[in-house]
Backbone as CSV, one residue per row, in Angstrom:
resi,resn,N_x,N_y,N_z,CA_x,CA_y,CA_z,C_x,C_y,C_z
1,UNK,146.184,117.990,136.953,146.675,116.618,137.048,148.123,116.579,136.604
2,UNK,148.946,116.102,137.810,150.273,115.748,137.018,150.661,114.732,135.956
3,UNK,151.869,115.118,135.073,152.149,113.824,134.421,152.854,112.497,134.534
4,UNK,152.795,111.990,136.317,152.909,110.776,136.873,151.738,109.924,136.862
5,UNK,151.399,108.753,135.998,150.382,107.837,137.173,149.968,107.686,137.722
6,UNK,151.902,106.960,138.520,152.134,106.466,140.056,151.751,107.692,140.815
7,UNK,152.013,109.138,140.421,151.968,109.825,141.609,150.403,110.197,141.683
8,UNK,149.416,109.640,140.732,147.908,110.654,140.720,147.084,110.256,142.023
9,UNK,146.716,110.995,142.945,145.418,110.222,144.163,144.593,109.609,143.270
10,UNK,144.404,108.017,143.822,143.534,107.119,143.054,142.148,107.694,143.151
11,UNK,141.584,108.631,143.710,140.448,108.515,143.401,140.113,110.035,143.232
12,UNK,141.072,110.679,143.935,140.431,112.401,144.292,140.025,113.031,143.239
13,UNK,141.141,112.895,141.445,141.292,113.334,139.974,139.891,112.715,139.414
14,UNK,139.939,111.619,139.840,138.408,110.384,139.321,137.406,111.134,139.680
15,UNK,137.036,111.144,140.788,135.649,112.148,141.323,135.113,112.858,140.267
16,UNK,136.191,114.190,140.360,135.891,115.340,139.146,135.350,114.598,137.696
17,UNK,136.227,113.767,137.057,136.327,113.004,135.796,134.937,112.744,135.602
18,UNK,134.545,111.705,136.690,133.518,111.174,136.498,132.083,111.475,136.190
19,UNK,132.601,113.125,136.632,131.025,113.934,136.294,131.592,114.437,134.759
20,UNK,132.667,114.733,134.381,132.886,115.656,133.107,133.528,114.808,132.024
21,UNK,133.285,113.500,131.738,133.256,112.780,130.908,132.748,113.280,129.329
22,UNK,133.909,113.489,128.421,133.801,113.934,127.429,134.000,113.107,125.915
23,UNK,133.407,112.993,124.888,134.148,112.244,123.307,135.394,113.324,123.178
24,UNK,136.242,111.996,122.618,137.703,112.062,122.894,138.041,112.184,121.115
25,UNK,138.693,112.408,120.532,139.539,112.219,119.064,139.273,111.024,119.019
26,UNK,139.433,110.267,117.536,139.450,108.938,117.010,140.845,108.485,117.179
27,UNK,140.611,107.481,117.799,142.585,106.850,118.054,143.124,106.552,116.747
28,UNK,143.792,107.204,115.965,144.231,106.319,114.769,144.980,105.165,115.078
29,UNK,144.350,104.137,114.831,144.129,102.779,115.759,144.237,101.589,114.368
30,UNK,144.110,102.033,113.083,144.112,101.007,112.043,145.261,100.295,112.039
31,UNK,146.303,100.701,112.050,147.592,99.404,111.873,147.469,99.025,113.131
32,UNK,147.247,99.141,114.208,146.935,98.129,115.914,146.042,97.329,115.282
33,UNK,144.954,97.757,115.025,143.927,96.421,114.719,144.341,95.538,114.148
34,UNK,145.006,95.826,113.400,145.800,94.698,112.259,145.938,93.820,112.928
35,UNK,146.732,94.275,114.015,147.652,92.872,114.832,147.322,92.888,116.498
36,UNK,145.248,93.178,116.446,145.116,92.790,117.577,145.153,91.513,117.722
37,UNK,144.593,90.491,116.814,144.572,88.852,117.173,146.187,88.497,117.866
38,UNK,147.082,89.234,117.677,148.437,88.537,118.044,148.678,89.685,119.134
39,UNK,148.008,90.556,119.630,148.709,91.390,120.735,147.508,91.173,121.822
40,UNK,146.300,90.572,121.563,145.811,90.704,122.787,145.914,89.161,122.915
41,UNK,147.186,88.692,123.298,147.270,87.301,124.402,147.252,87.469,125.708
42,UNK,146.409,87.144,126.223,146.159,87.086,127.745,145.549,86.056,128.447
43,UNK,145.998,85.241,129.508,145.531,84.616,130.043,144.783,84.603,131.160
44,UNK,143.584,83.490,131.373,142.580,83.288,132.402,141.504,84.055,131.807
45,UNK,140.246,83.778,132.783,139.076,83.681,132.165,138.533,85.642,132.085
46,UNK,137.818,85.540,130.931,137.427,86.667,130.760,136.814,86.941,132.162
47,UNK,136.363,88.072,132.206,135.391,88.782,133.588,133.781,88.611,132.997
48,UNK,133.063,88.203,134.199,131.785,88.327,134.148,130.694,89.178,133.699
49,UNK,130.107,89.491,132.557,129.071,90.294,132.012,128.115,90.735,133.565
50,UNK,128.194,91.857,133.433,127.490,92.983,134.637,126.355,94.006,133.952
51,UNK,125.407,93.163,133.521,124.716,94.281,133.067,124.642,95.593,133.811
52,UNK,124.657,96.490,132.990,124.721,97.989,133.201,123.113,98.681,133.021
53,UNK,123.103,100.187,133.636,122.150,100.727,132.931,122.960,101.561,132.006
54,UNK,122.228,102.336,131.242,122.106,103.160,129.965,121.320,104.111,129.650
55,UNK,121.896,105.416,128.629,121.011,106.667,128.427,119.572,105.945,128.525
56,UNK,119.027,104.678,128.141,117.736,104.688,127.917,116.953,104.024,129.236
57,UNK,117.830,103.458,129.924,117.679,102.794,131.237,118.413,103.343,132.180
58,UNK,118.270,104.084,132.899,119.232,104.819,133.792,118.975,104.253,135.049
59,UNK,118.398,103.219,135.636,118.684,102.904,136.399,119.816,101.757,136.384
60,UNK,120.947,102.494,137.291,122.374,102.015,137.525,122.171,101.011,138.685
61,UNK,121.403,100.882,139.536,121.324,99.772,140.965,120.721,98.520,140.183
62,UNK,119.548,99.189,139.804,119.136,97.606,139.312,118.625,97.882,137.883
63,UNK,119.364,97.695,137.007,119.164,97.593,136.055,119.175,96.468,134.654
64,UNK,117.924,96.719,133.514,117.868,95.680,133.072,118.952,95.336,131.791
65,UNK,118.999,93.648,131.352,119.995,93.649,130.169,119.867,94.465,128.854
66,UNK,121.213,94.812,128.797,121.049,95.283,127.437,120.458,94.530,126.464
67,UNK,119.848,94.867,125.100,119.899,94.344,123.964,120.690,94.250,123.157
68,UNK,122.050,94.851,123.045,122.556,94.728,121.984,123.927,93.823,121.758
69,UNK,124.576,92.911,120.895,125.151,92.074,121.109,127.069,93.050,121.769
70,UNK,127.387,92.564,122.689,128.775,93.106,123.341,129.963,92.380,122.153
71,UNK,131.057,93.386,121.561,131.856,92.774,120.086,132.973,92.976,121.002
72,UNK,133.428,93.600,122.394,134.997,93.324,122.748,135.243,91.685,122.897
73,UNK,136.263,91.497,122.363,136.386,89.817,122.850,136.576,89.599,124.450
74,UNK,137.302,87.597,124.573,137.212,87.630,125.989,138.999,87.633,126.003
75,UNK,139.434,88.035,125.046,140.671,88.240,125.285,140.522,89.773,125.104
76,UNK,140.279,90.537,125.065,140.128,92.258,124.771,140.010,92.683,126.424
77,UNK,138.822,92.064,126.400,137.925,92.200,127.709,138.763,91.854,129.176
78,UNK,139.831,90.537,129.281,140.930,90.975,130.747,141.763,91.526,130.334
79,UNK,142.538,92.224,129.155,143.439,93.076,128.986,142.825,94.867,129.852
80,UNK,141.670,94.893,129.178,140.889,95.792,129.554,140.665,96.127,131.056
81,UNK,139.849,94.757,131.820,140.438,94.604,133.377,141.237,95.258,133.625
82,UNK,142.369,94.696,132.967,143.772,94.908,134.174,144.073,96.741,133.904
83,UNK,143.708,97.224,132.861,143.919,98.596,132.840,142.543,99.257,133.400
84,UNK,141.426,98.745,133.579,140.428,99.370,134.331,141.535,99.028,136.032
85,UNK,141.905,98.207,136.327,142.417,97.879,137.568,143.478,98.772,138.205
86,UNK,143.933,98.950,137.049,145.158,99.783,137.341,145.370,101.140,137.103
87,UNK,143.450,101.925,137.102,142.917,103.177,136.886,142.402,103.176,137.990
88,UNK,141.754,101.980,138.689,140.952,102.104,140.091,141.200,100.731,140.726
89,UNK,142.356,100.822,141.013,143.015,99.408,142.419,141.740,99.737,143.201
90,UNK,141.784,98.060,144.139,140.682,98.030,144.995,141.771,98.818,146.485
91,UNK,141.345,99.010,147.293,141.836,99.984,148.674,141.204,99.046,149.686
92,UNK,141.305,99.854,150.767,141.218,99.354,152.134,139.266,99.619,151.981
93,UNK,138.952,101.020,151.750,137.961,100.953,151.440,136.368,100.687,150.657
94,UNK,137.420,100.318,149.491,136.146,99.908,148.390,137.092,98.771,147.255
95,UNK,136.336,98.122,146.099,137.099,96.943,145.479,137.381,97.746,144.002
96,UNK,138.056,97.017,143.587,138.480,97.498,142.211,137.234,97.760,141.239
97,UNK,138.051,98.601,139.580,137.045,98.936,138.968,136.377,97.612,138.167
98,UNK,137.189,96.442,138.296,136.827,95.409,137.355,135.623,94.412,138.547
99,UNK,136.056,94.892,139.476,135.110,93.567,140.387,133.771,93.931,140.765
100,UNK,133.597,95.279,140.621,131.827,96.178,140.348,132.053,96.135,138.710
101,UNK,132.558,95.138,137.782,131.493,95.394,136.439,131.931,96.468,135.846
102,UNK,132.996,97.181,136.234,133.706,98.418,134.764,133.897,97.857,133.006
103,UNK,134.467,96.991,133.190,135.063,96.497,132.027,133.288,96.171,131.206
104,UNK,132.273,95.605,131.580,131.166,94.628,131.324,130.197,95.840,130.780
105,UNK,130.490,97.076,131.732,129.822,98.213,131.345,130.657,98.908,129.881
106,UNK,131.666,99.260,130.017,132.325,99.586,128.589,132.102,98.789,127.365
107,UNK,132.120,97.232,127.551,131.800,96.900,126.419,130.183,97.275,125.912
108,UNK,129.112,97.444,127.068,128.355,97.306,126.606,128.230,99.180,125.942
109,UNK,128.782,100.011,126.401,129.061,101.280,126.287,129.595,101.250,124.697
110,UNK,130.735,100.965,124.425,131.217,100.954,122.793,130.773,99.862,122.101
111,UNK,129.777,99.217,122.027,129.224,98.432,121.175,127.632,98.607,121.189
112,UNK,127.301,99.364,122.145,125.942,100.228,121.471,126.036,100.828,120.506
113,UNK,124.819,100.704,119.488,124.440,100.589,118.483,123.951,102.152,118.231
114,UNK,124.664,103.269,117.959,124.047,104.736,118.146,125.063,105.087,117.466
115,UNK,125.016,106.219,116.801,125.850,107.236,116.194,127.278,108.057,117.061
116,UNK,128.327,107.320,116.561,129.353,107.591,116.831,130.073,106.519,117.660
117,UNK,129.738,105.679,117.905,129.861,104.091,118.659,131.028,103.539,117.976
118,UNK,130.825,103.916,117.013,131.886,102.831,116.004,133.096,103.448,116.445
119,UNK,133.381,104.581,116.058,135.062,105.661,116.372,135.460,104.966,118.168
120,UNK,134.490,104.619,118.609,135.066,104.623,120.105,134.932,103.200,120.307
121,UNK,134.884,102.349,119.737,134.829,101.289,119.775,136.247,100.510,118.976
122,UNK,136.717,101.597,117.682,137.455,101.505,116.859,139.204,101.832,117.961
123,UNK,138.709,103.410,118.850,139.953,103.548,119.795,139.766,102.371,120.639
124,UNK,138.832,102.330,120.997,138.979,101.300,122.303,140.167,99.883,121.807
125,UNK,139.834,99.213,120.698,140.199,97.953,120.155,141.792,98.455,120.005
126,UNK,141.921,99.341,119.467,143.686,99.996,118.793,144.186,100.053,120.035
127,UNK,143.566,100.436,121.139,144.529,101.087,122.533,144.853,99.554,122.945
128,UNK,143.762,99.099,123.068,144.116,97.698,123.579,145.222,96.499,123.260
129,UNK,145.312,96.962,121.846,145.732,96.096,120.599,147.132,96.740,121.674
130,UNK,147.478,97.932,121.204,148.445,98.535,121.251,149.265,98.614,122.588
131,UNK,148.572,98.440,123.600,148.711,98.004,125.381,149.233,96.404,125.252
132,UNK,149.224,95.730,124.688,149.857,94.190,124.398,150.723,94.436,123.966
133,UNK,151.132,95.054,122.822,152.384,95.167,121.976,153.241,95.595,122.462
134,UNK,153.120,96.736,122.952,154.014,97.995,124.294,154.317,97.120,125.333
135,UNK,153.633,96.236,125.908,153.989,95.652,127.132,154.456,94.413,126.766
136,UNK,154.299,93.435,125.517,155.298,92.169,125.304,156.712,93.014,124.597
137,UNK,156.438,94.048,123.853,158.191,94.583,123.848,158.624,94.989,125.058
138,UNK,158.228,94.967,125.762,159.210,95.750,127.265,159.511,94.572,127.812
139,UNK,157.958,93.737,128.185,158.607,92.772,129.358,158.454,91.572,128.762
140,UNK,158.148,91.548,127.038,157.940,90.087,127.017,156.437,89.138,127.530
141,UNK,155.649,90.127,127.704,154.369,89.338,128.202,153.252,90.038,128.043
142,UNK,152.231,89.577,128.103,150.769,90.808,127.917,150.088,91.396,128.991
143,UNK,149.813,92.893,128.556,149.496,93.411,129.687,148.970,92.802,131.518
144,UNK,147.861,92.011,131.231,147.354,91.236,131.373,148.520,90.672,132.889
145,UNK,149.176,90.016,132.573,150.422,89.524,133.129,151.487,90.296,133.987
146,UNK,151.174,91.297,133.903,152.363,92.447,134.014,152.296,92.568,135.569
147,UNK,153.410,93.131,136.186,153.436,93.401,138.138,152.599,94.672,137.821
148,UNK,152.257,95.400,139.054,151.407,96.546,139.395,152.409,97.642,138.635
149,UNK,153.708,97.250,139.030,154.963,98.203,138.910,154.801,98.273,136.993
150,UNK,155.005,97.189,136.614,155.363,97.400,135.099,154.140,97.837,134.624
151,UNK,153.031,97.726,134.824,151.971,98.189,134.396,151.451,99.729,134.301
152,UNK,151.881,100.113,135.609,152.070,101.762,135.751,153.127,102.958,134.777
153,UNK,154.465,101.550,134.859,155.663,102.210,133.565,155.246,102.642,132.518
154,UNK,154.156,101.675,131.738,153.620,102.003,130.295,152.869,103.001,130.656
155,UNK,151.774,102.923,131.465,150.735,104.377,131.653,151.280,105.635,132.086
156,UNK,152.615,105.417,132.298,153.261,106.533,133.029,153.436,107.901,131.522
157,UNK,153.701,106.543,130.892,154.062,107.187,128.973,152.799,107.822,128.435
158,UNK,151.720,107.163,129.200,150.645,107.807,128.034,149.224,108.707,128.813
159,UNK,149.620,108.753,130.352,148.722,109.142,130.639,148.216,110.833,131.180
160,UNK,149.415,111.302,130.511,148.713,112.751,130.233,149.217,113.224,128.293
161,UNK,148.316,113.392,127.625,148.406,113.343,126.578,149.277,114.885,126.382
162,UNK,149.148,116.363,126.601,150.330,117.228,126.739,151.751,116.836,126.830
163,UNK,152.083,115.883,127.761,153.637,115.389,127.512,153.653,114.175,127.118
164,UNK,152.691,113.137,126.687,153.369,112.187,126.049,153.863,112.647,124.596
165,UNK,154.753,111.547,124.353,155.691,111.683,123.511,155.026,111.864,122.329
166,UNK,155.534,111.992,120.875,154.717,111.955,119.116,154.336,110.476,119.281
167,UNK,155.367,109.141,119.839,154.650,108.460,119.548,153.934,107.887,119.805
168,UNK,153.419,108.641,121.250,152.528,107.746,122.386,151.528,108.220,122.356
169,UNK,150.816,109.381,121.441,149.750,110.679,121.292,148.590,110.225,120.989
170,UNK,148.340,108.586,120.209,147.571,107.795,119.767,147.026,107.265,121.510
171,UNK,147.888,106.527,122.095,147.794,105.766,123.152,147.294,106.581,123.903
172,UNK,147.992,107.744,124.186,147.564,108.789,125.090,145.948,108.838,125.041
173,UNK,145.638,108.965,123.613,143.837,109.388,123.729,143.335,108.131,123.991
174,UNK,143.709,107.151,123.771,143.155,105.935,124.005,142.909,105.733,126.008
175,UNK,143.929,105.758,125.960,144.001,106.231,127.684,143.259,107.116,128.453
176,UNK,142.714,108.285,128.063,141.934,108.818,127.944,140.730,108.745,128.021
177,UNK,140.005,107.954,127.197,138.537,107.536,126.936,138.634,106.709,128.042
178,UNK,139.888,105.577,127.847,139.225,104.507,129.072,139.441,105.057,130.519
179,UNK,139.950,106.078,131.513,140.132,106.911,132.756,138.732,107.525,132.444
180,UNK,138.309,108.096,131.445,137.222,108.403,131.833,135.886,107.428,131.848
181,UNK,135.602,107.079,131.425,134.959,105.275,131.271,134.593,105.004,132.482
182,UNK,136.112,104.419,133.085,136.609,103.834,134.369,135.631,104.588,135.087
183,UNK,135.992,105.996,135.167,135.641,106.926,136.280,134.203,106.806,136.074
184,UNK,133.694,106.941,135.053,132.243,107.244,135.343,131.549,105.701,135.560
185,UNK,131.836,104.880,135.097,131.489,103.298,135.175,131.412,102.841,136.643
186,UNK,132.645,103.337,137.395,132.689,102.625,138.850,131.992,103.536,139.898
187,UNK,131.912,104.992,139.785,131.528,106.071,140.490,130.134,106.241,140.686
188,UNK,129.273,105.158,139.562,127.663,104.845,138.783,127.383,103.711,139.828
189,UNK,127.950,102.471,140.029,127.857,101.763,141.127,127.429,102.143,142.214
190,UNK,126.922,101.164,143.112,126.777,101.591,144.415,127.681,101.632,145.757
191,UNK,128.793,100.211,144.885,130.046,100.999,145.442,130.923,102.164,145.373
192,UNK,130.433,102.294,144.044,131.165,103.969,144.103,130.674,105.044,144.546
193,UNK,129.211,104.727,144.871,128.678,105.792,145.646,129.224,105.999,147.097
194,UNK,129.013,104.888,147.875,129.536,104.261,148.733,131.409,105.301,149.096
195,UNK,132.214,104.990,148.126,133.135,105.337,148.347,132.810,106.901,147.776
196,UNK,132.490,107.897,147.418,132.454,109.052,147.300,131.753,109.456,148.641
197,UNK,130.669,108.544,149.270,130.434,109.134,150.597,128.735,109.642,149.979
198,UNK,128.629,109.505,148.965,127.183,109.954,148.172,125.917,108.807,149.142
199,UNK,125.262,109.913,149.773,123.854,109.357,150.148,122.549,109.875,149.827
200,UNK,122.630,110.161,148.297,121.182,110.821,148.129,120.126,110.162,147.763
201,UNK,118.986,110.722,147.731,117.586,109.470,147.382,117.708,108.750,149.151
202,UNK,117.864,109.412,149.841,117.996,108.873,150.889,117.271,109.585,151.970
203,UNK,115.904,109.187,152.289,114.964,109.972,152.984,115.838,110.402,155.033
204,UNK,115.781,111.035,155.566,116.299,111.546,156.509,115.124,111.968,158.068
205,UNK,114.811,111.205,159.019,114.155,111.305,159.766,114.512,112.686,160.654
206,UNK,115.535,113.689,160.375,115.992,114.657,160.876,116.625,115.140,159.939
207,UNK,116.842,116.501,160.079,118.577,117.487,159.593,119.491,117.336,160.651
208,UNK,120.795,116.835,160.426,121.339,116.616,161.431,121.866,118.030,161.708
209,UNK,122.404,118.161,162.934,122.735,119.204,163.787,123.761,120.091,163.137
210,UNK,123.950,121.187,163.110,125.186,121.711,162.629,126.206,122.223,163.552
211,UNK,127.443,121.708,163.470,128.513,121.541,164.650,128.753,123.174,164.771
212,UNK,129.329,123.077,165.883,129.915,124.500,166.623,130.950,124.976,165.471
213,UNK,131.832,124.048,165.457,133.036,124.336,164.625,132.484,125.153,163.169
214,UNK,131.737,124.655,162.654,130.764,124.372,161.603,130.390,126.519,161.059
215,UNK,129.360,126.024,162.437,129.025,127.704,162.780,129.930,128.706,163.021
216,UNK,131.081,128.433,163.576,132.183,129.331,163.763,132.857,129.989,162.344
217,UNK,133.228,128.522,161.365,133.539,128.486,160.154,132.957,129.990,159.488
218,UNK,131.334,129.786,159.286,130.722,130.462,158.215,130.040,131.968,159.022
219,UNK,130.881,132.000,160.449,130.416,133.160,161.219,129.048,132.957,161.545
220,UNK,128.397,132.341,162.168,126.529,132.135,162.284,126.820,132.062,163.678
């Protein structure tokens, strides 16, 4: 993966991600929290709760509500959007990561109630905190608000953690957890199946034919 953004294929890097989703370092995230109440200003209405499935419910199509109470706020929660959005823009072919329920699934993801929840719940809040602050010093406004263009500028800083800077190394991992999140959150959908081209569990009244070209390929 290069260290552009703007330059990454929106989805080709995701694919891979989405199967090799890993726990990331603890964001040292304590002085962000401080001053999330004043960095996550964002306007318009939070996004719609999408229940998800889960290690204990794995069914992802239809699956039932969680139990446990969701702690991102509804100001956390479209900051969050717009950087799930701007990890997986909607295309010609499929819709963004926020409009299949990414964001609805993460909260319910870092505020499950299991061992080790807290540390990633703790980065999640600091990155966020810290994605407001970074983006009202640049442009004066919250993430949230930002053009496609200015939004990419900041991620441009943090989204390969090898060259971001000493002081972006926090953000960087924060960035991190949520690309992978993203990836596995929207790819779990059935639109993301959809857009990977995935048709399995899918009974087949034939094997379809195998092309000439096909056979030529593998010498048969």
């Amino acid at each position: 993966m290069n260290g552009s953004f703007g330059e990454l294929p929106r989805r080709e890097a995701l694919k891979v991600m989405a199967a090799a989703a890993g726990a990331l370092p603890v964001l040292d995230a304590a002085a962000m929290q401080a001053q999330a109440a004043q960095a996550n200003q964002a306007t318009g209405p939070a996004p719609a709760a999408r229940p998800r499935g889960d290690a204990w419910d794995p069914d992802l199509i239809h699956p039932r509500p969680g139990t446990w109470a969701r702690k991102l706020t509804p100001g956390e929660l479209i900051t969050l959007s717009a950087l799930c959005d701007t990890i997986i823009p909607a295309d010609a072919k499929s819709p963004s990561a926020s409009a299949v329920g990414v964001p609805a699934w993460i909260n319910e993801f870092v505020s499950a109630p299991m061992d080790g929840n807290q540390n990633a719940l703790v980065r999640i809040r600091g990155g966020l905190a810290w994605l407001n602050l970074e983006s009202n010093t640049r442009f004066r406004k919250p993430y949230a608000r930002l053009t496609a263009t200015e939004r990419t500028a900041i991620c441009d800083d943090i989204c390969y953690l090898p060259r971001a800077k000493p002081e972006h190394q926090a953000a960087a991992r924060f960035f991190d957890q949520v690309r992978d999140l993203t990836a596995v959150g929207f790819y779990t959908t059935r639109e993301g199946m959809q857009d990977l081209g995935y048709i399995g569990n899918v009974a087949l009244p034939r094997f379809p034919e195998v092309s000439a070209e096909v056979k030529k390929a593998i010498g048969y």
